[in-house]
C-alpha positions in Angstrom: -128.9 180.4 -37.9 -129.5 184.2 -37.1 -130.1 185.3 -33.2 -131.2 188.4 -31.7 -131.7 191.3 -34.3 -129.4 190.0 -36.8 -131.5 191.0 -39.9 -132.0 194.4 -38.9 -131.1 197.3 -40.8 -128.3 199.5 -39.6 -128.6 203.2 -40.4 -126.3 204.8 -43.3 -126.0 207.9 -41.6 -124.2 207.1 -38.4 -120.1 206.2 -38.1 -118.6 202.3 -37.9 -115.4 200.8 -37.2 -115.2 197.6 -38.7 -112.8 194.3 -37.2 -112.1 191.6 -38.8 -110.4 188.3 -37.8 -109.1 185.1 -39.2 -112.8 183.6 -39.8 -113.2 186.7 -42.6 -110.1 184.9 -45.1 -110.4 181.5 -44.1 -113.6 181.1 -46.0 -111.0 182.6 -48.8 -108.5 179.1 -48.2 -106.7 181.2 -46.1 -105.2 179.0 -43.0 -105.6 180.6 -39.6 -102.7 178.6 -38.2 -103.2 178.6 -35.1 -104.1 175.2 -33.7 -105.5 174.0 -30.3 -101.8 172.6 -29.8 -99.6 175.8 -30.1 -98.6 174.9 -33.1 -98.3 177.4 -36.4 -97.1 174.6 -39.5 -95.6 172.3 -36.9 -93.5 175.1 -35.3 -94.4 176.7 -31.5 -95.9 180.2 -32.3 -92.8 181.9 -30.1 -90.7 180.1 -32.7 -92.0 182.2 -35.3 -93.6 185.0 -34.4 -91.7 186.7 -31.7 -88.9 188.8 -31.8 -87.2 186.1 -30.0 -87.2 183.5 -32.4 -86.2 186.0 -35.4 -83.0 186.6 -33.1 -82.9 182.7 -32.5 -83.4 181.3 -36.0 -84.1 184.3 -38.9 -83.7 181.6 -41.5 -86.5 179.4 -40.1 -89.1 182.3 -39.5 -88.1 183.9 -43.2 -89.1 180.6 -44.4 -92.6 180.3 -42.5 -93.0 184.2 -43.7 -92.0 183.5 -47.6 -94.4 180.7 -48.0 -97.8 182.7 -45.9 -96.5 185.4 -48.8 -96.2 182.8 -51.2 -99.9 181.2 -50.6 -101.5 184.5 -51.2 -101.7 183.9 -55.0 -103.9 181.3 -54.4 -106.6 182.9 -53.0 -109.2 185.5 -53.9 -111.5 187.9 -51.8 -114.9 186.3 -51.1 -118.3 187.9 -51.1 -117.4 188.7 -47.4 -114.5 191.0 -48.4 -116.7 192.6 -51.3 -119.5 193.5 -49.2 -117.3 195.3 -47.1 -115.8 197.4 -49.8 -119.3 198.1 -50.5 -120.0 199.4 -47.3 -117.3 201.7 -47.1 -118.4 203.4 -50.2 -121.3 203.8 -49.8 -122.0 204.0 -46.1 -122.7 207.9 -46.0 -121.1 208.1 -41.8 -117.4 208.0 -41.0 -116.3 204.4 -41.9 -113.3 202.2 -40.8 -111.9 199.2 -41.3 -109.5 197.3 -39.0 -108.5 194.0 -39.3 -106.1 191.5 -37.5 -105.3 189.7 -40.7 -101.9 190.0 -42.4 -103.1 189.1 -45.6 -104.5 191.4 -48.4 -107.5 190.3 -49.5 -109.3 193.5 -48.3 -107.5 195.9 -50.4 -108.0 193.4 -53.5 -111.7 193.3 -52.5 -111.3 197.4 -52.7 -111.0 198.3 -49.3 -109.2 201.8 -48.5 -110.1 203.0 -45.0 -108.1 200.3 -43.7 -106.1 199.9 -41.0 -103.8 196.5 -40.7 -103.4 196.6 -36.8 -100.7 193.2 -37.0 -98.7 193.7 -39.7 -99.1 193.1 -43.6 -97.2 189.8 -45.3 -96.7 191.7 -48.3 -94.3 194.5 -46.9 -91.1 194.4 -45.2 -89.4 196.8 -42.8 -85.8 197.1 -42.3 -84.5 197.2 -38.8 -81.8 199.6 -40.1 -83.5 202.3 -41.2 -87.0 201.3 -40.6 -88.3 201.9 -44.5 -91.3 200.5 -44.9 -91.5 198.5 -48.6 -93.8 196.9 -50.4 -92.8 193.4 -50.9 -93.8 190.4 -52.9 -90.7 188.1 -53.1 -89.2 186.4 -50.8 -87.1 187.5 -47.8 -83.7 186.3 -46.3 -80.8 187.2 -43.7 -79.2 188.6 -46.8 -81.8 190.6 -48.0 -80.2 194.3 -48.9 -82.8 197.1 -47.8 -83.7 199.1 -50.4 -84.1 202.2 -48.9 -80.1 202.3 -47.0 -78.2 199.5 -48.9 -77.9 197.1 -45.7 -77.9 193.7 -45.8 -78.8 191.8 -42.6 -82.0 194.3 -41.1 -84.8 193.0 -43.2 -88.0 191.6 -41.3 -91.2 190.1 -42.4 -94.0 193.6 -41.8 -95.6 192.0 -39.1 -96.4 192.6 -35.6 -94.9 189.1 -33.4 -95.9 188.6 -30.1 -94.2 191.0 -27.2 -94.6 194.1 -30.1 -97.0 196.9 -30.2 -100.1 196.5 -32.7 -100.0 199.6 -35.2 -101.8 203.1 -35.3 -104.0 201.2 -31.8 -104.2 205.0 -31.1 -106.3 206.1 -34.0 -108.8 202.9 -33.7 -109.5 204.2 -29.9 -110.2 207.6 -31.2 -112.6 205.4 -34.1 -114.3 203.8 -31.3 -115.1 206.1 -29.0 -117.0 207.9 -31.7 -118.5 205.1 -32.8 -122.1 204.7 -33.4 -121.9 200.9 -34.7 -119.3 198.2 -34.0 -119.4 195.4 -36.3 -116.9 192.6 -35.3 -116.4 190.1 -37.4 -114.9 186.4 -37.6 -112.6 186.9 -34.6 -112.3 184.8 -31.5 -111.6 187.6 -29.1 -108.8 185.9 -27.4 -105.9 187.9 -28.7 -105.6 191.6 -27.0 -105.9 194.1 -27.4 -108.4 193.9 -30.2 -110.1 191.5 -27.9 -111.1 194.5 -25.7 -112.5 196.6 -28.6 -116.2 195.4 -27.9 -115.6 196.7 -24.4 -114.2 199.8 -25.5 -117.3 200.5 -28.0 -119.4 199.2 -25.3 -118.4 202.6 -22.9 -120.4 204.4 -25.5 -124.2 204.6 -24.3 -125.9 204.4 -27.9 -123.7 202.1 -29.5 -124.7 199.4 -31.0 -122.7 196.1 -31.0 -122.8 193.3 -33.2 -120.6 190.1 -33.5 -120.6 187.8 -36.7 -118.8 184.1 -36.9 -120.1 180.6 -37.1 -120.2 180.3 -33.7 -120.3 181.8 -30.3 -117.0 183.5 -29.1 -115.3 184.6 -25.8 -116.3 188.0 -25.9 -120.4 187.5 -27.4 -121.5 188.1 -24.5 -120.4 191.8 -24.5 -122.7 192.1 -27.7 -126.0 193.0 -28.7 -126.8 191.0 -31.7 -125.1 188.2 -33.0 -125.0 186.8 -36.7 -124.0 182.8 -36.5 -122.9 181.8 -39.9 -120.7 182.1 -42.7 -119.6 185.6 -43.2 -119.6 185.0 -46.9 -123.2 184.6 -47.0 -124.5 186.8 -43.8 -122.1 190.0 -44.6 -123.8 191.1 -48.3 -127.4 190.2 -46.8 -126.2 192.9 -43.6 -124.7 195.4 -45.8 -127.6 195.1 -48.5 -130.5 195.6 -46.0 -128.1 198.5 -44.5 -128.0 200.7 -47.8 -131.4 200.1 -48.6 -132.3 202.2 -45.4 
């Protein structure tokens, strides 16, 4: 089901920011965990995803981190993910990408103007130091940093509730210059990315556009809405785009 001006082209010439949500990877098998109960995997989200609970229980939340981590080999980019790497090179404006995911299916889709604004599972950061690695296996209280030998400081790369998303500064600057925002698979709940649509909005001339299966919290701030799988309404958006 398409509403509004859905189908119509957007021009190659102008500059987009790009967000993505959970909807964009869970057609990928990726869960979005977060249930109408409060509940991530059976545990309260401040049990795992807040600084609190790391101080509370580090074993437990390593655990819930390891096996997100883990779960990534099982899934693949869809033709969501691709189309978007398509975009970016060949959209002829200033492109970015932003995304509230923690997974990395955009980069293996080749994404590159990407900004991860919660975190990535596949990185850790010591608390020690504050090195920033690349990281694959899995992660314990007596994980030794790399970087300054200390055992104790390693965290999952991810931003819990209570913590500051990253580089929020440099997707205001995106937006404000913005010609096109294209949000995508997000239920606009979680700020501040839920106020993006707002902030694009404070631009005369640009135009908005929401795509998910279903209305959201924040549609109404939009101009055109795309209802439907973004697996199959993302390459039809980007195809009639480029053709222009």
């Amino acid at each position: 089901m398409r509403q509004a001006a859905a189908a119509e082209e957007v021009s190659a010439e102008r500059n987009i920011v790009v967000l993505t949500g959970a909807g964009m990877s869970a057609e990928s098998g990726v869960p979005t965990f977060r249930g109408v109960d409060g509940l991530w995997e059976g545990h309260h989200i401040e049990m795992v995803a807040s600084p609190e609970g790391f101080a509370r229980d580090p074993e437990l939340v390593h655990r819930f981190y390891n096996l997100r981590r883990a779960a990534l080999k099982t899934v693949e980019p869809n033709a969501g993910h691709l189309a978007l790497a398509r975009l970016e090179r060949e959209w002829r404006g200033r492109f970015l990408l932003v995304t509230q995911n923690v997974d990395d299916l955009h980069e293996r889709a080749g994404s590159e103007r990407l900004i991860h604004m919660h975190g990535e599972l596949r990185k850790a950061r010591c608390e020690c130091c504050g090195e920033v690695s690349s990281w694959t296996k899995e992660l314990s209280s007596v994980t030794r940093c790399l970087a300054c030998g200390e055992v104790g400081g390693m965290r999952p790369h991810i931003v819990w509730f209570g913590e500051i998303p990253f580089e929020l500064e440099t997707i205001m600057t995106a937006l404000k210059s913005a010609d096109i925002f294209l949000c995508i698979g997000t239920s606009g709940v979680v700020y501040p990315a839920a106020g993006f649509a707002r902030q694009a909005a404070s631009r005369p001339d640009c135009r908005l556009i929401e795509m998910n299966i279903e209305r959201t919290e924040i549609s109404r701030h939009f101009h055109e809405h795309i209802v439907g799988p973004v697996s199959v309404e993302l390459p039809v958006l980007v195809e009639k785009s480029l053709m222009e």
